[in-house]
DRENNUNU-872222 format. One line per field, with one value per residue (C-alpha): residue number from 1; residue in one letter; x, y, z. Coordinates in steps of 0.02 Angstrom, whole numbers, plus 50000, padded with zeros to 5 digits. Layout:
<dozas>
k	c(NUM ...);
r	c(A ...);
px	c(X ...);
py	c(Y ...);
pz	c(Z ...);
</dozas>
This chain:
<dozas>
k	c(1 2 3 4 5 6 7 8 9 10 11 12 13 14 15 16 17 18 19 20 21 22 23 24 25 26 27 28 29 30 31 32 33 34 35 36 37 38 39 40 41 42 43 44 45 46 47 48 49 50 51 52 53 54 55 56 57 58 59 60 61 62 63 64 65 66 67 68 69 70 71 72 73 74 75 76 77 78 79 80 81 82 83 84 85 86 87 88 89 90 91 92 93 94 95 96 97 98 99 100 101 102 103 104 105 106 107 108 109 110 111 112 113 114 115 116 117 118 119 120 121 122 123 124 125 126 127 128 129 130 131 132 133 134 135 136 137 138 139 140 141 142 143 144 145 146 147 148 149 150 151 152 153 154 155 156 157 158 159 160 161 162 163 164 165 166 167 168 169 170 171 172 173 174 175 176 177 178 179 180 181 182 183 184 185 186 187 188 189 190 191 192 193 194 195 196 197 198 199 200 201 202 203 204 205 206 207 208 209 210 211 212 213 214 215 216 217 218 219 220 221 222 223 224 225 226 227 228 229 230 231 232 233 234 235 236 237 238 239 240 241 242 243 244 245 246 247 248 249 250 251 252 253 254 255 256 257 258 259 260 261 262 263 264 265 266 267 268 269 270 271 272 273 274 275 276 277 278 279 280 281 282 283 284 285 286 287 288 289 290 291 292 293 294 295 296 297 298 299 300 301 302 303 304 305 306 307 308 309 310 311 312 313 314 315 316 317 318 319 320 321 322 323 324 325 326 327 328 329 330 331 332 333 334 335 336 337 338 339 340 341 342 343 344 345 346 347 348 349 350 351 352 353 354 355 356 357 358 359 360 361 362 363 364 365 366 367 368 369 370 371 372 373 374 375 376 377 378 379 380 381 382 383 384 385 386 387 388 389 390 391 392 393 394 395 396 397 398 399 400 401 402 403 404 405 406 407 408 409 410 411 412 413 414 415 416 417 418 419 420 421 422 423 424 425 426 427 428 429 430 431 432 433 434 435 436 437 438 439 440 441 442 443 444 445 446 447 448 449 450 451 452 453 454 455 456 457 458 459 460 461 462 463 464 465 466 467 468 469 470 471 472 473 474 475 476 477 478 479 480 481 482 483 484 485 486 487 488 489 490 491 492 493 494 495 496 497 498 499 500 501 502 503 504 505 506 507 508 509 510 511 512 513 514 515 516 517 518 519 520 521 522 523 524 525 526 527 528 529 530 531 532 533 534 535 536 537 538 539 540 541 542 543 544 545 546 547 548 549 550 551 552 553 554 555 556 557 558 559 560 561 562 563 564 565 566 567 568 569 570 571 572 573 574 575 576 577 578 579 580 581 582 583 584 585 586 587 588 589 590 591 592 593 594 595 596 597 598 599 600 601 602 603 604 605 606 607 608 609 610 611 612 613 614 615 616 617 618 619 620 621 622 623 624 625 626 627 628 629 630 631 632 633 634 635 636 637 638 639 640 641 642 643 644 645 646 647 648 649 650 651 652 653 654 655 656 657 658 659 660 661 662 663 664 665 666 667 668 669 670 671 672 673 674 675 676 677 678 679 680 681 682 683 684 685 686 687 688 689 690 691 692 693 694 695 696 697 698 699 700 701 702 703 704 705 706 707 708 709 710 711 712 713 714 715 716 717);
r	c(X X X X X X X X X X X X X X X X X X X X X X X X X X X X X X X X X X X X X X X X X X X X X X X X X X X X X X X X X X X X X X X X X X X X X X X X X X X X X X X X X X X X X X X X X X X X X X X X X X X X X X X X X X X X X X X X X X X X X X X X X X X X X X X X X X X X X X X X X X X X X X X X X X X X X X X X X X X X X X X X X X X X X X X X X X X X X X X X X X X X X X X X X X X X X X X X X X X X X X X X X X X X X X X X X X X X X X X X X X X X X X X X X X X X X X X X X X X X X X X X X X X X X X X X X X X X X X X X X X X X X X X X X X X X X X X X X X X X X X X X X X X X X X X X X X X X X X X X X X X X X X X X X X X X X X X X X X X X X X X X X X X X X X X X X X X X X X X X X X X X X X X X X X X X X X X X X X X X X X X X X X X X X X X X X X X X X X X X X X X X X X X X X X X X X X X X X X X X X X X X X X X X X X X X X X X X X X X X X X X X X X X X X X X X X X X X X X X X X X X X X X X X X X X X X X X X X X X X X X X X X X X X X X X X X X X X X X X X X X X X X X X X X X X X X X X X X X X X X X X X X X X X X X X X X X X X X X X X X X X X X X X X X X X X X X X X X X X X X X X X X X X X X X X X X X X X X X X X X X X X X X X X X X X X X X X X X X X X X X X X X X X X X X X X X X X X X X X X X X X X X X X X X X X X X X X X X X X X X X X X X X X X X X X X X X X X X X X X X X X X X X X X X X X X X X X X X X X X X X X X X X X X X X X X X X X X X X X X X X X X X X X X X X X X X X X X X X X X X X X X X X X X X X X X X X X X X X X X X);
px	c(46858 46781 46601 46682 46749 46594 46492 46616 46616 46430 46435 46555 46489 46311 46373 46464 46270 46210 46321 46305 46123 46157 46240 46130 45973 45914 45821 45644 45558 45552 45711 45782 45695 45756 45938 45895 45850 45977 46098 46028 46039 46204 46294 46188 46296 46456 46434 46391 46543 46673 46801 46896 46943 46960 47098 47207 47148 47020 46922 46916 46897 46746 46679 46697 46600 46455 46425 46452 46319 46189 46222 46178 46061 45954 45973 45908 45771 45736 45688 45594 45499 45455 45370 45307 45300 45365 45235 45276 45142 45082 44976 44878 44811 44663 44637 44448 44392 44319 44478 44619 44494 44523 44417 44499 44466 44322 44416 44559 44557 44500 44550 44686 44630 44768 44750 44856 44871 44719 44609 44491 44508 44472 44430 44300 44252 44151 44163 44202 44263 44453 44517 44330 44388 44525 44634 44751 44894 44836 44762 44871 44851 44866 44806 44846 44702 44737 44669 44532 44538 44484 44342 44406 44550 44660 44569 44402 44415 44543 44545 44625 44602 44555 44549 44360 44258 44103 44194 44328 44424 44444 44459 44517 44381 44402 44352 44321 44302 44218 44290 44196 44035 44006 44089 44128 43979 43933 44018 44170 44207 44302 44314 44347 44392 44401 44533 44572 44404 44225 44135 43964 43834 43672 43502 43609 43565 43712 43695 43783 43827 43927 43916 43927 43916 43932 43885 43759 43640 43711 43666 43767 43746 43824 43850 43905 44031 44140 44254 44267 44410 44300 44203 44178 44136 43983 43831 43779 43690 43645 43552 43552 43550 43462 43481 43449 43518 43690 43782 43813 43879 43722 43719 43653 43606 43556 43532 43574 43522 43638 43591 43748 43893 44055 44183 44325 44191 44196 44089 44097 44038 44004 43922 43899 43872 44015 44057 44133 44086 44158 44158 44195 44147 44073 44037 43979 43926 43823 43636 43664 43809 43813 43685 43683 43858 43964 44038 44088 43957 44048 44227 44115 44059 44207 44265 44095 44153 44293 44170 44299 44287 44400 44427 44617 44612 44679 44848 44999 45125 44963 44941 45111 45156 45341 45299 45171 45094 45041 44991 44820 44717 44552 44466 44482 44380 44218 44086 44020 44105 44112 44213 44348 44495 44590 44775 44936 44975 45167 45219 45111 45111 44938 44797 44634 44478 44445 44270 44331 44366 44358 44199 44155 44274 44178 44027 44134 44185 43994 43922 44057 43990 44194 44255 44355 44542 44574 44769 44822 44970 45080 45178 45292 45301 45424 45544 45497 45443 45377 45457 45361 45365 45245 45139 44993 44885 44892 44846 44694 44642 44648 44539 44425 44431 44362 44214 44153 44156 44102 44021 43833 43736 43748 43926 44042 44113 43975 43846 43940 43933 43759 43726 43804 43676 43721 43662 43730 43880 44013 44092 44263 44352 44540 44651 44837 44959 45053 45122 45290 45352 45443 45611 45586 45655 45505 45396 45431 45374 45241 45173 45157 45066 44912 44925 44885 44786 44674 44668 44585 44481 44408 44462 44368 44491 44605 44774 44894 45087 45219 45326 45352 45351 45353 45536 45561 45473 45402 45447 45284 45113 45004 44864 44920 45074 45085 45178 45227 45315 45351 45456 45506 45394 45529 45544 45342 45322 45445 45366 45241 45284 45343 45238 45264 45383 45291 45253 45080 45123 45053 44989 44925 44981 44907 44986 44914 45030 45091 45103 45259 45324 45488 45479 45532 45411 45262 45239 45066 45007 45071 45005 45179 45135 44960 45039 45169 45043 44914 45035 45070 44883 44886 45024 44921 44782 44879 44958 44763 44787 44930 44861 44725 44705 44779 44788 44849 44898 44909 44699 44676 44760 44699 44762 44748 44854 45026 45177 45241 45130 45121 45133 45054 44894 44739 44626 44666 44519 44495 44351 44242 44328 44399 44475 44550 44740 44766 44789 44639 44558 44680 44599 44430 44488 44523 44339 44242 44396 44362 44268 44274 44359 44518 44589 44773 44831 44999 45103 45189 45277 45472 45396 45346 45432 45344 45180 45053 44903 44780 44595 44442 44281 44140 43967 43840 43644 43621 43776 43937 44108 44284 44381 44568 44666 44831 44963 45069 45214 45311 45325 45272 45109 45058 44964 44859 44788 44661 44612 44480 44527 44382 44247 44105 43988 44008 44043 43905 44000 43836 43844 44060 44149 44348 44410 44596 44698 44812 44872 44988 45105 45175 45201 45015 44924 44767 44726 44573 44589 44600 44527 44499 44658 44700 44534 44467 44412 44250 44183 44095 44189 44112 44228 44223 44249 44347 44477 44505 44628 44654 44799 44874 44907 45089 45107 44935 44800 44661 44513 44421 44243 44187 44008 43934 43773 43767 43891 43777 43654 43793 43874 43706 43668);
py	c(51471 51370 51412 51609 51542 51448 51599 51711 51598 51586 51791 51791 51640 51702 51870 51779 51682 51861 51931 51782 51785 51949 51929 51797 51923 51791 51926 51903 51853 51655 51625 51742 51634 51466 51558 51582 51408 51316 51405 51372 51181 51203 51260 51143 50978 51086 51114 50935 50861 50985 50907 51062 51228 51273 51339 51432 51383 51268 51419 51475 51262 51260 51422 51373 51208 51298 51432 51297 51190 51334 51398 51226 51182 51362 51350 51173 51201 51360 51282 51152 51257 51346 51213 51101 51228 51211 51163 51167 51057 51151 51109 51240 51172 51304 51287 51316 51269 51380 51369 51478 51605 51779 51941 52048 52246 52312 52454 52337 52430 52601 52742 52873 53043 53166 53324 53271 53256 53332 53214 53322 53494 53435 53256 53194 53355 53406 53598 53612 53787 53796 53943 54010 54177 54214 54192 54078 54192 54241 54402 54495 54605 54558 54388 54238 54211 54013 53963 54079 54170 54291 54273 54413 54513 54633 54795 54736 54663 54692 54620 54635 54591 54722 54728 54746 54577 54578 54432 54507 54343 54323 54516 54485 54494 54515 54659 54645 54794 54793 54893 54881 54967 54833 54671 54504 54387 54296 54438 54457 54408 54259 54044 53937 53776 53675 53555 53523 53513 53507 53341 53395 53265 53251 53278 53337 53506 53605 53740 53910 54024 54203 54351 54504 54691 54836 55037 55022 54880 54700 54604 54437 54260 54095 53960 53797 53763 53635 53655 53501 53445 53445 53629 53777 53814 53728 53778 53643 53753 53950 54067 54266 54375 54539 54645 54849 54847 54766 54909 54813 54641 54530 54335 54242 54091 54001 53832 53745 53615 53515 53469 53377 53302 53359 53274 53439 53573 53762 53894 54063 54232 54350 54522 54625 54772 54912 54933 54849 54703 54623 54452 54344 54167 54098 53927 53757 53584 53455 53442 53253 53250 53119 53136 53337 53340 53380 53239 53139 52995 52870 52889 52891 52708 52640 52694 52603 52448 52441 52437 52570 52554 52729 52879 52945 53137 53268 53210 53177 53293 53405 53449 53503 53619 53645 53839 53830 53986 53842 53725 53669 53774 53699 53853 53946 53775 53798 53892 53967 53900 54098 54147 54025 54118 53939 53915 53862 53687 53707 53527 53471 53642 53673 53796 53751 53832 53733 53701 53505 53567 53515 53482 53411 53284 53239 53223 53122 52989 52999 52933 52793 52741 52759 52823 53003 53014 53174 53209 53409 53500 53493 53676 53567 53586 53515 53681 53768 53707 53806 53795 53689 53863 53941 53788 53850 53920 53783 53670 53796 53779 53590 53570 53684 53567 53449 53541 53595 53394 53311 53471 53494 53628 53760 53749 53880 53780 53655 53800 53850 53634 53632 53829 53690 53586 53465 53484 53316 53278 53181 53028 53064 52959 52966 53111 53093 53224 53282 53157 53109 53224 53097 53157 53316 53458 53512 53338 53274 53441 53482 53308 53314 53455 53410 53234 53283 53457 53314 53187 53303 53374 53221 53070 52976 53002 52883 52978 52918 52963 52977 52896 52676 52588 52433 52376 52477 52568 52753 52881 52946 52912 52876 52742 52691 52741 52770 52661 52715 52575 52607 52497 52379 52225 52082 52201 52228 52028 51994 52139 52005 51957 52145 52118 51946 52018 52162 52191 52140 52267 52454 52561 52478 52491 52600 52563 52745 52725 52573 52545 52468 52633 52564 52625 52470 52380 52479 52554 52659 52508 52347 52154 52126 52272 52215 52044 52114 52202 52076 51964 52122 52140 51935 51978 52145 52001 51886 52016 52118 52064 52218 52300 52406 52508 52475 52603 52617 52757 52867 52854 52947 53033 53137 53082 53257 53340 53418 53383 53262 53160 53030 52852 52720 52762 52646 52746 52832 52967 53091 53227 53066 52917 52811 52634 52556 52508 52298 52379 52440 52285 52194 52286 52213 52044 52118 52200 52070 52055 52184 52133 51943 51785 51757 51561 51513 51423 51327 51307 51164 51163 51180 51349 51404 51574 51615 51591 51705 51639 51671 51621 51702 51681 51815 51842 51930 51935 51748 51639 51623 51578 51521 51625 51567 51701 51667 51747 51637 51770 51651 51606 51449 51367 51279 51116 51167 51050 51146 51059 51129 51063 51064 51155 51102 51102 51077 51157 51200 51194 51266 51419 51434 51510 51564 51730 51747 51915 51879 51907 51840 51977 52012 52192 52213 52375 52416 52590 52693 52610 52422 52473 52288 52218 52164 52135 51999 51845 51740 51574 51439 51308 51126 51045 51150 51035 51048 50934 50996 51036 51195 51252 51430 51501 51587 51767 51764 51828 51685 51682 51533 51585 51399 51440 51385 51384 51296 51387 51539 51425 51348 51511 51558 51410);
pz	c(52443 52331 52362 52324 52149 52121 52146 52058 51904 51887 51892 51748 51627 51647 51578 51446 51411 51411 51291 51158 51169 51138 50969 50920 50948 51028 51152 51186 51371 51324 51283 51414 51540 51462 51506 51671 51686 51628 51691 51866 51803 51733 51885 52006 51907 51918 52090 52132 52010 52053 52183 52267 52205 51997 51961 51847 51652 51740 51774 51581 51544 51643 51588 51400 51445 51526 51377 51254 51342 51381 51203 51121 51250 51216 51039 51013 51176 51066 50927 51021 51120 50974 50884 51023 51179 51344 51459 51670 51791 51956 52111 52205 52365 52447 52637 52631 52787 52933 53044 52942 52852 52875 52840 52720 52757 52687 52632 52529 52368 52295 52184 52196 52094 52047 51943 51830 51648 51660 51717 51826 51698 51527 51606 51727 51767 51628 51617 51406 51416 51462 51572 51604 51688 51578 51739 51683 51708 51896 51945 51843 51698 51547 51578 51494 51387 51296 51225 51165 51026 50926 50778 50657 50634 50723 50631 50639 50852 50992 51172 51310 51504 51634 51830 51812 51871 51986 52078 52209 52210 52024 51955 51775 51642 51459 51367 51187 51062 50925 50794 50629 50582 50440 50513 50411 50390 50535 50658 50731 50915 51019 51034 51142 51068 51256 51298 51118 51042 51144 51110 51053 51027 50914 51026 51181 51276 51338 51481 51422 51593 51581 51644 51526 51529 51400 51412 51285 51229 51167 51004 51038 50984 51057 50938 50968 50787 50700 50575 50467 50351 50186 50215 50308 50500 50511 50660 50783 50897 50917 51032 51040 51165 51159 51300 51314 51491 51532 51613 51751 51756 51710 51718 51561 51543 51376 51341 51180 51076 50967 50793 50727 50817 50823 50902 50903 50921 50991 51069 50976 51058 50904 50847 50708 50826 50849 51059 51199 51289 51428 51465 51627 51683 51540 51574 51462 51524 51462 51553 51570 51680 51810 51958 51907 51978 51843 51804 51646 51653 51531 51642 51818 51745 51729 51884 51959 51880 51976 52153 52230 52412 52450 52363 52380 52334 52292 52249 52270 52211 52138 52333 52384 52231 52172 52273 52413 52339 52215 52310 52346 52446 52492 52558 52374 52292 52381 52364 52217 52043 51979 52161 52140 52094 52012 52023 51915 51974 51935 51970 51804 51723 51675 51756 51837 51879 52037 51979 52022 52243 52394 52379 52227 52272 52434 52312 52189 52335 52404 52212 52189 52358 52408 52581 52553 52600 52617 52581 52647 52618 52760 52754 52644 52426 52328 52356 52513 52700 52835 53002 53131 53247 53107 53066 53175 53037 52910 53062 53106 52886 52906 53069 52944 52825 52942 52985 52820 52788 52954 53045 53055 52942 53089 53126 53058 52886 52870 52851 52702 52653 52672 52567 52431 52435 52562 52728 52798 52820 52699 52791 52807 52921 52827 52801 52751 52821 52665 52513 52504 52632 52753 52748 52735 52833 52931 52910 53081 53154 53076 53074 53258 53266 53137 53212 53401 53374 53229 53363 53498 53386 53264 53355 53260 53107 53059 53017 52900 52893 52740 52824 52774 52902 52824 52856 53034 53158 53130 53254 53270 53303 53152 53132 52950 52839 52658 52533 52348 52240 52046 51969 51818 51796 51874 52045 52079 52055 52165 52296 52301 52482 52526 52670 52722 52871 52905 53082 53139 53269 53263 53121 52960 52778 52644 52478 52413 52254 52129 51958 51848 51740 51684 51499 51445 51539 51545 51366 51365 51479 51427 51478 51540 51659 51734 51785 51897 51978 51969 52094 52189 52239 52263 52402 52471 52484 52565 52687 52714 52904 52892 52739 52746 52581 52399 52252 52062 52002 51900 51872 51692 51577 51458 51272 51176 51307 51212 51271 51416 51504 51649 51581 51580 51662 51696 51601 51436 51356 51240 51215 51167 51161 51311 51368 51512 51493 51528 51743 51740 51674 51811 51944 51904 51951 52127 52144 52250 52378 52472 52644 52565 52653 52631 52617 52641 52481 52431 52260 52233 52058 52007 51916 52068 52048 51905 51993 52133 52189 52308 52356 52413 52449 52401 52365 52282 52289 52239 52263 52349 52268 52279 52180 52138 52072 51994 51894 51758 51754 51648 51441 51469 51490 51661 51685 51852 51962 52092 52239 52371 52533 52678 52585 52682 52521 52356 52196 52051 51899 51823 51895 51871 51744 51740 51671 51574 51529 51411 51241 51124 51146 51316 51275 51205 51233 51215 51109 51037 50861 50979 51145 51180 51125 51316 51393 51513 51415 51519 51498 51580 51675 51656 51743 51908 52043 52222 52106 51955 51798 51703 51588 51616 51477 51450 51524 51582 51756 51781 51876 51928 52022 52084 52128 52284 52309 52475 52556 52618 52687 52787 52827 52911 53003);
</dozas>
């Protein structure tokens, strides 16, 4: 009975603590923390001086006592912390010898691409023209046209969408009418201004593709323009076409050279000529994308920098649809960009052309040098299922799937890989059956049947299931399951040692999906943020005997895009501009761990709880090092003693250096006007040593790469 008061009592004084911090605005992280504290010292001395039960006004005696101390204890600590700092002492002990080192998976951490907030269409994917086939409303009549637009006005140029496109899987084309004999300087005619403006550089050649066609013979021009705040619509780049003989569709292709740059620039397809013209597929990319592939080069670096070791596509919720009729069909992204009829993706409300498919993500994993992970719709969207009874042709499209990937050049689908340009075939070794679906009506089912008809066909393939299995056995077969976890900041540290009682036994973990996205928490992408997940990766390190694969998410997010968006994100762009968030940067500290040692290692400290460590050791082309990772999740700053234990060689403090994220602001962002607000800080470390003293800053991520040059020599003996 007592312990129940004691506990009781503590519940209600630390609510009391709460609510006069609260009227003191005495609010932020630090002193929130010094609250915590001493109320945990507080209620240790009452429950070693209290003799028996409280009772009666005992209870509201000992309450007043315990407020009254914590609120003069805080107040005065406060102040003292304020001008002197609080500063906590910490041991980390690393295990670095031979016997207790473990390979982590070679495969520990990659990327997880989404279509979403339009970070393949109008992002890495570097088609400039938005809604190319003026199909965004379907093939339906009239079409949604946004966001072109007309050049002109109503009496001089009307246009409308017609049922009249060479390409039988995309009908709509747009015809345009001409209707003046003397039109406006310049001509009349239609833009496209992009995804909010078309980043046009100096010196840069851009490849013009469309298709046109028109009863009598053309006089257009193409022009690449800007319209600046201080004059009129200025020319970067022009070409005209001249052609007698267009009455059937005709491709064109032009090529044009920039003279200016323009960072919220438009195409413009104009004549002077009276007549009609129809349009369809008219097409814009830079000549430098990366490889020739059509990507963004300056976002596929930053995604190299991370040394992505898996490639998690196309989605999430982007592959299941809200309706199934929008779902993601892989069969209508392949093959010739002009044939691909697009689709609405009605769980983040915006239309794509598909030019980014099923393929072009295969290529997309192939350059990062990233294994593909494949995720299919399962007959499930967010809305609708399809009974396991009638599941037999979605299972048929997915064993497709498999062949126009893995198959060789003369097999049914991987003839139509290799008319692509890609005769051999991708190395896909993953696919995930559906995202999210676990307790869903039909998942079970269906599940089932792509797992076994999959596992006769490819069995080779590892298979992954919705379904956590974490915490309790699945009920299925599956070689890995998938784990989401968003959260607040305080709940994804503590997931630190999710996995500590994991079962060794049976499939593996795949954490496809993690971020912290409590408002409050996250901001646009805050410090605060990237530590919780920092020591959420420490534990996925720690626990890589169990966990295979580790992903952020979301990846991008395009900044121009109106309206609601998915925050925070690890990458933020614009038509031009771009920076990584303080996650992304996060994840860099992670990039050598995959296929490195890992090397047991023990905290010894009263702040203990405030702390995640871990140690590797990795190499690159010249050296070998022990890095020590740890997070400092606390306000205060932390005298660390490292010691190496059983290293078998010793340390070059030459050739070490430690690297810090941190800021002075816990709830620092980083932004296009301060795109390095929150970015790793590195510097030598003179001192390195297998003993050896650091201080951790407050609310900080350190990395401490002791270099050893010995150790490969050793390794290899």
């Amino acid at each position: 009975m007592a312990l129940a008061f004691f506990l009781s009592e503590r519940s209600h004084c630390c609510h009391s603590t709460a609510r006069l911090s609260e009227l003191l605005g005495l609010q932020d992280l630090s002193f929130m923390h010094a609250v915590d504290n001493l109320t945990e010292l507080a209620f240790d001395w009452i429950g070693m001086h209290s003799t028996g039960a409280l009772m009666g006004s005992k209870q509201v005696y000992s309450c007043a006592i315990l407020c009254s101390f914590l609120l003069f204890s805080v107040v005065t600590c406060r102040g003292a912390a304020t001008e002197h700092g609080w500063t906590q002492s910490a041991t980390l002990d690393v295990d670095a010898s031979w016997w207790f080192r473990r390979e982590i998976p070679k495969t520990l951490f990659g990327l997880f691409f989404e279509e979403i907030n339009h970070a393949g269409a109008g992002g890495i994917w570097e088609e400039l023209v938005s809604n190319r086939g003026f199909e965004a409303g379907g093939p339906y009549i009239p079409s949604n046209i946004d966001p072109w637009n007309i050049i002109g006005d109503e009496s001089s140029i009307y246009v409308t969408t017609e049922p009249i496109s060479c390409f039988a899987r995309n009908i709509v084309a747009l015809r345009m009418e001409v209707l003046c004999d003397k039109c406006r300087t310049g001509g009349v005619g239609i833009y496209n201004p992009g995804f909010w403006g078309m980043n046009i550089e100096e010196g840069k050649t851009y490849n013009l593709v469309m298709y046109v066609r028109s009863l009598e013979p053309v006089e257009l021009t193409a022009s690449l323009t800007c319209s600046r705040p201080s004059h009129a619509l200025e020319n970067l780049a022009s070409a005209s076409i001249q052609d007698n003989n267009v009455s059937n569709w005709t491709r064109v292709e032009l090529q044009l050279l920039a003279h200016e740059t323009c960072r919220t620039s438009r195409l413009d397809l104009t004549t002077s000529k009276r007549g009609v013209i129809w349009f369809d597929q008219v097409s814009l990319m830079p000549s430098d994308t990366y490889k020739g592939h059509g990507f963004r080069k300056e976002l596929i670096h930053m995604l190299l920098d991370l040394k992505p070791r898996f490639l998690r596509f196309p989605g999430g919720c982007f592959v299941e649809g809200d309706r199934l009729r929008n779902a993601f069909r892989w069969k209508e992204t392949i093959g010739q960009w002009e044939e691909r009829p697009g689709h609405y993706g009605d769980i983040w409300n915006y239309w794509t052309d598909d030019g980014l498919g099923y393929f072009e993500f295969l290529q997309l994993a192939e350059d990062l040098g990233a294994a593909p992970i494949w995720v299919f719709n399962a007959g499930i969207s967010h809305s609708e299922g399809v009974d396991t009874t009638s599941i037999a042709p979605f299972v048929k499209d997915v064993l497709d799937s498999l062949e126009f990937a893995t198959g060789s050049a003369e097999s049914t689908w991987g003839s139509v890989r290799a008319e692509m340009g890609h005769p051999e075939p991708f190395p896909l070794k993953y696919v995930a059956i559906g995202n999210e679906d676990c307790y869903k009506e039909f998942y079970e089912g269906n599940y089932l049947k792509f797992y076994k008809a999959i596992r006769k066909a490819y069995p080779g393939i590892q298979i992954i299931s919705n379904c956590d299995g974490s915490s309790r056995p699945l009920h299925h077969p599956a070689d890995l399951y998938d784990v989401h976890i968003y959260s607040n900041a305080s709940y994804l540290f503590k997931m630190k040692s999710m996995f500590d009682r994991t079962s060794r036994k049976g499939p593996k973990v795949f954490v496809s999906e993690y971020a912290v996205t409590e408002p409050k928490d996250a901001g646009n992408g805050s410090l605060l943020a990237s530590l919780a997940e920092a020591a959420f990766l420490i534990g996925v390190e720690k626990n890589s005997d169990i966990v295979q694969m580790a992903c952020y998410a979301p990846l991008f997010v395009n900044n121009n895009q109106p309206g609601w968006k998915w925050i925070p994100d690890a990458i933020v762009f614009n038509s031009w501009q771009r920076y990584g968030t303080p996650s992304y940067w996060m994840q860099t500290f992670f990039r050598e761990s995959s296929g490195a040692e890992f090397h047991p290692v023990k905290i010894t400290s009263r702040y203990s709880n405030s702390l995640a460590a871990s140690a590797i050791i990795w190499r690159d082309t010249d050296n070998s090092f022990l890095r020590v990772k740890i997070v400092n999740f606390g306000p205060h700053a932390v005298n660390l003693t490292i010691r190496a234990h059983q290293l078998r060689t010793t340390v070059d403090a030459r050739g070490s250096r430690v690297t810090v994220l941190t800021s002075s602001d816990v709830k620092h962002e980083n932004s296009f006007r301060n795109p390095r607000n929150v970015v790793p800080v590195t510097r030598g470390l003179p001192n390195a040593g297998e003993e050896m003293q650091a201080l951790l800053a407050p609310y900080s991520f350190t990395s401490f790469d002791l270099a050893l040059e010995e150790y490969v020599r050793v390794a290899e003996m």
